[in-house]
DRENNU-540400 format. One record per residue (C-alpha): residue number from 0; residue in one letter; y, x, z. Coordinates in Angstrom, 2 decimals, always signed. Layout:
N
ATOM     n   res     north      east        up
ATOM   NUM     A         Y         X         Z
...
***
This chain:
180
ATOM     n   res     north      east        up
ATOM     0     X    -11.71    +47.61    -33.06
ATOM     1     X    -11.84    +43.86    -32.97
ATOM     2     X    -10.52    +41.38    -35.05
ATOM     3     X     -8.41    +38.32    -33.32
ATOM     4     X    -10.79    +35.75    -32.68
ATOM     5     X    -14.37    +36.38    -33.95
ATOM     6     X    -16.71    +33.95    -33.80
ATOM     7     X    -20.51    +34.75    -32.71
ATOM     8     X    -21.94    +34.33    -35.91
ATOM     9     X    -19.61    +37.25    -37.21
ATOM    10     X    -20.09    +39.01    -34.19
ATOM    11     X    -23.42    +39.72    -34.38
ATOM    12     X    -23.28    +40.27    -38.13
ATOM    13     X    -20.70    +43.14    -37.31
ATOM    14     X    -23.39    +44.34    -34.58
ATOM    15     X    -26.55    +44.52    -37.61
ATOM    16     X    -23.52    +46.27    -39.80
ATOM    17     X    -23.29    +48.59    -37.26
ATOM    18     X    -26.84    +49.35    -36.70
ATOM    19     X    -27.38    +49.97    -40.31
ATOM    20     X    -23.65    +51.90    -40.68
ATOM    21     X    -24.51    +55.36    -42.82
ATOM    22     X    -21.93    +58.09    -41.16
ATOM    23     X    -20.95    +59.15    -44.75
ATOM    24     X    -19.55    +55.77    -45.30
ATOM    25     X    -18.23    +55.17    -42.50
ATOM    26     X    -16.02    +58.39    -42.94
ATOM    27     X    -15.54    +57.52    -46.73
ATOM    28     X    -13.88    +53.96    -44.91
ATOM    29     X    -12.28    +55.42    -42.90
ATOM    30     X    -10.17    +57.77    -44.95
ATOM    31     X     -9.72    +55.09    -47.59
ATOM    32     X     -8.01    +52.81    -44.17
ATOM    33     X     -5.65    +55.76    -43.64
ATOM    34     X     -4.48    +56.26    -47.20
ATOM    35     X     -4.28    +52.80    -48.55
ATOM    36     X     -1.43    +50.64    -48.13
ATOM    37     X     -1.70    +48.88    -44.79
ATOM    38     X     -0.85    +44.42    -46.37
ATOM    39     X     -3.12    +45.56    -49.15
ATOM    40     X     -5.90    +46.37    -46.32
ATOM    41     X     -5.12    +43.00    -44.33
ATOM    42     X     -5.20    +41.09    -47.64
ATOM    43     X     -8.30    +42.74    -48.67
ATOM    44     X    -10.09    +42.48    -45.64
ATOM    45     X     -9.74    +39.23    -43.63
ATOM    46     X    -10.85    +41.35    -40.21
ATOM    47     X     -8.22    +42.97    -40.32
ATOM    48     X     -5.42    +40.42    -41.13
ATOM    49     X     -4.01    +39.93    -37.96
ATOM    50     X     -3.67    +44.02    -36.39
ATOM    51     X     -0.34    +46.05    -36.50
ATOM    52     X     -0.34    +48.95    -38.78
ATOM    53     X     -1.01    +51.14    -35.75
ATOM    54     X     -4.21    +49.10    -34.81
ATOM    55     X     -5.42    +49.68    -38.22
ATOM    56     X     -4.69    +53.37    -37.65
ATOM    57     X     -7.03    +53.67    -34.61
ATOM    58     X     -9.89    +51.58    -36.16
ATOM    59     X     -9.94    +54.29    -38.90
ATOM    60     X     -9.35    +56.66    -36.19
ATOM    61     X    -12.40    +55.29    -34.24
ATOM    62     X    -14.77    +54.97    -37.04
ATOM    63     X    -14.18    +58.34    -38.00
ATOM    64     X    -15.12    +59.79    -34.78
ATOM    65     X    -17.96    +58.07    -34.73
ATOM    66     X    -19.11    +58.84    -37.87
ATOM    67     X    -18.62    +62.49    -37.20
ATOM    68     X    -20.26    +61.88    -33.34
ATOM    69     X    -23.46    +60.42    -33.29
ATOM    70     X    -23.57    +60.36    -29.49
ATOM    71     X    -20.76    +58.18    -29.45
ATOM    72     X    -21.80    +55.92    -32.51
ATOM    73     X    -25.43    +55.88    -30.14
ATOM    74     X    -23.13    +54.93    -27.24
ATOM    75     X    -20.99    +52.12    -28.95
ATOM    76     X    -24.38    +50.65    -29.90
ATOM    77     X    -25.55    +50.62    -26.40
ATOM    78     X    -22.67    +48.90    -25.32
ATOM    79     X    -22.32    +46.16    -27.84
ATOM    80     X    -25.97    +45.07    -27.17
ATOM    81     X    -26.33    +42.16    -25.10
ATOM    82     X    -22.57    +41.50    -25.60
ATOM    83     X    -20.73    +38.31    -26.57
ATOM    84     X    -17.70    +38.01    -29.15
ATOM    85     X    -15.34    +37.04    -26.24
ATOM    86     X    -16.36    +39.92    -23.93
ATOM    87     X    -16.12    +42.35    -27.39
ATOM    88     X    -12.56    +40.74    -27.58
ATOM    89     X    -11.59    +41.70    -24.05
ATOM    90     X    -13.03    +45.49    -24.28
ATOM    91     X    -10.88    +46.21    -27.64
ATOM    92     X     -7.81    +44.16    -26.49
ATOM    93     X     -8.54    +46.99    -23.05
ATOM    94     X     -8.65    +49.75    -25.61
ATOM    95     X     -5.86    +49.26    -27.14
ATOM    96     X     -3.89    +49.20    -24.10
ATOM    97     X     -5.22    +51.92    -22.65
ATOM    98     X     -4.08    +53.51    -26.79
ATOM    99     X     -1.15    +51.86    -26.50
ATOM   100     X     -0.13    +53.66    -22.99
ATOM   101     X     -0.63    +57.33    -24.65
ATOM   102     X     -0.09    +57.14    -28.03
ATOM   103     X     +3.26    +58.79    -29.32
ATOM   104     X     +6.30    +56.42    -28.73
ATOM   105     X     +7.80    +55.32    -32.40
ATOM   106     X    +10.91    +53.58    -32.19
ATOM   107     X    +11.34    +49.48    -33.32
ATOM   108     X    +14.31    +47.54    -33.85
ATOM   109     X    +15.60    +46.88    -31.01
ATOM   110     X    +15.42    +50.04    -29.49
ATOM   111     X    +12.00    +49.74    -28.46
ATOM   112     X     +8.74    +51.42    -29.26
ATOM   113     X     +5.19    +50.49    -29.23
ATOM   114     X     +3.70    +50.10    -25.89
ATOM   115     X     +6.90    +48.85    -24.24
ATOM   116     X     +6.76    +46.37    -21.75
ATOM   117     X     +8.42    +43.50    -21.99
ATOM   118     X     +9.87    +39.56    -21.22
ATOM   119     X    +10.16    +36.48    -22.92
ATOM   120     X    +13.13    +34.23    -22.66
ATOM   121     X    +15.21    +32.47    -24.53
ATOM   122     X    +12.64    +30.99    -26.72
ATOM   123     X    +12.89    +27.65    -27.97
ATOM   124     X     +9.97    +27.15    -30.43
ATOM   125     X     +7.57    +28.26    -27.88
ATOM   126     X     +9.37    +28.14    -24.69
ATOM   127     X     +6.02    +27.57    -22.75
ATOM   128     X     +6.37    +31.33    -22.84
ATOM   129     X     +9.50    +31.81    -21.00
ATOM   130     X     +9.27    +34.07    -18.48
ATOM   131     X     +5.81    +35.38    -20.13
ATOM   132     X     +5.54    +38.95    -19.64
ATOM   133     X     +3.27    +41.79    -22.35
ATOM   134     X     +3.05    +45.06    -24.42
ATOM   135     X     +4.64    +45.68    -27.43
ATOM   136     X     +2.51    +46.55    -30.08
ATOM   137     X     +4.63    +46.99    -33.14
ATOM   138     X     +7.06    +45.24    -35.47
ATOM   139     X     +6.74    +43.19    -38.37
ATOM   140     X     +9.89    +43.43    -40.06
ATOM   141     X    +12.41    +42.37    -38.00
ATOM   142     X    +10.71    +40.79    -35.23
ATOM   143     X     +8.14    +42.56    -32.89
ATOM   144     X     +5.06    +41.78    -31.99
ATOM   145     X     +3.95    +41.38    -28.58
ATOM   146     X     +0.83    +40.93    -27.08
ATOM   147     X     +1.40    +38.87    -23.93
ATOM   148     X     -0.51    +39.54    -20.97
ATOM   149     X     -3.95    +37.65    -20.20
ATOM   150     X     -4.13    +36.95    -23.74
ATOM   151     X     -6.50    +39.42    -25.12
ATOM   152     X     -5.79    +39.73    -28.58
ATOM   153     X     -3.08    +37.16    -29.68
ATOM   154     X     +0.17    +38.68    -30.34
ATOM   155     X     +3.25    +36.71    -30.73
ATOM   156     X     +6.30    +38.09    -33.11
ATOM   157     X     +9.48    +37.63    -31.57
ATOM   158     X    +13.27    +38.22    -32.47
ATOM   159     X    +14.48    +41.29    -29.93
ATOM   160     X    +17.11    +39.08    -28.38
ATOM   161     X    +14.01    +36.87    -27.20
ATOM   162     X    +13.28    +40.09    -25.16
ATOM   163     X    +14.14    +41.96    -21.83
ATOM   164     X    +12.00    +45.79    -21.96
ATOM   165     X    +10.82    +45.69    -18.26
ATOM   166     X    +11.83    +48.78    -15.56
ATOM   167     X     +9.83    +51.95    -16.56
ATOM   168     X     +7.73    +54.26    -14.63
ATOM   169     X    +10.73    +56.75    -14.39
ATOM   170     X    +12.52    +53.67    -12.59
ATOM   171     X    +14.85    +53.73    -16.29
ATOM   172     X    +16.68    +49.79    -15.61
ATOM   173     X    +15.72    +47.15    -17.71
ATOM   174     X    +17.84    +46.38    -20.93
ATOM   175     X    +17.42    +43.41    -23.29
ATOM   176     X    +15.25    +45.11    -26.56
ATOM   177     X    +17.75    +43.42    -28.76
ATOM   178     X    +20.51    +45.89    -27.22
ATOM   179     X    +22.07    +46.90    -23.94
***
C-alpha cells in the first residue's frame, strides 16, 4: 500500500525497508495495524495519514500475507525494482480498486457503501469538479471520501448531497447518495 504522494527519496527508502523487512515483524506490524485505533495509526505514522480506515485494513492485510508468503514478498520485490514513486502510486491506487470492487459492501451515510460509484455536482468550493466522476472509498464522519477518477491517490471528502451514486451493474437507477 502506498501513501498519497511519496516522493523518490522516500520511495526508495521504503524499497531498502523492504529488502531488509524480517517476516516476524512484519506480522508483529501487522497485527498491531489491525488492533490499534485507526487516527492513533495516521497520527503516529505520517504514511499513513491520508488512507481510509479500510485502506489501512488491507495494508495490514497485505503485509501479513507477505510475511507469511515468501513467494509473494520475493514477487513484490521484483516488481518494485526499477520502479518510480509515481508508477508505485498508480499500481496501489489499481489495487485498491480492484479491493475496492470485491470487498464486502459496508454502508455510509448517505446510503452508500465503499466502492460506489459516483458524481460530483453542486460543489461550490471546488466546482472545477463538477461533473467529475470516482469510487467511493469510505467516510470520514459525515462526508465521504471519494477518489475521483484519473487521480490516483487523492481523495476528496464531500457532503452526500454533493453526490449522484452512478447506474449499477444490475442496471439499479441512479439516486443522489444524500437520499432518493
Amino acid at each position: 500500500m502506498m501513501p498519497p504522494n511519496i516522493s523518490q527519496t522516500d520511495w526508495e527508502r521504503a524499497q531498502q525497508e523492504m529488502q531488509n523487512a524480517d517476516p516476524e515483524q512484519m506480522k508483529a506490524q501487522a497485527r498491531m495495524m489491525k488492533t490499534m485505533d485507526k487516527a492513533s495509526i495516521r497520527r503516529m505514522n505520517p504514511q499513513f495519514a491520508q488512507m481510509s480506515d479500510a485502506q489501512i485494513d488491507m495494508a495490514a492485510q497485505q503485509m501479513e500475507m507477505m510475511a507469511s508468503n515468501p513467494a509473494m514478498m520475493k514477487m513484490a520485490m521484483q516488481q518494485m525494482q526499477g520502479m518510480n514513486a509515481q508508477q508505485a502510486q498508480s499500481m496501489a491506487a489499481q489495487q485498491m480498486g480492484r479491493a475496492a470492487a470485491t470487498a464486502p459492501r459496508q454502508a455510509l451515510t448517505g446510503g452508500v457503501s465503499a466502492g460506489d460509484r459516483v458524481e460530483l455536482h453542486s460543489l461550490k468550493g471546488a466546482a472545477e469538479h463538477n461533473g467529475k466522476e470516482g469510487t467511493i472509498t469510505g467516510g470520514q464522519g459525515e462526508r465521504l471520501k471519494v477518489l475521483l477518477d484519473g487521480m490516483d491517490t487523492k481523495t476528496l471528502a464531500l457532503k452526500p448531497a454533493n453526490l449522484t451514486k452512478l447506474e449499477t451493474d444490475d442496471g439499479a437507477p441512479a439516486v443522489a447518495a444524500g437520499g432518493a
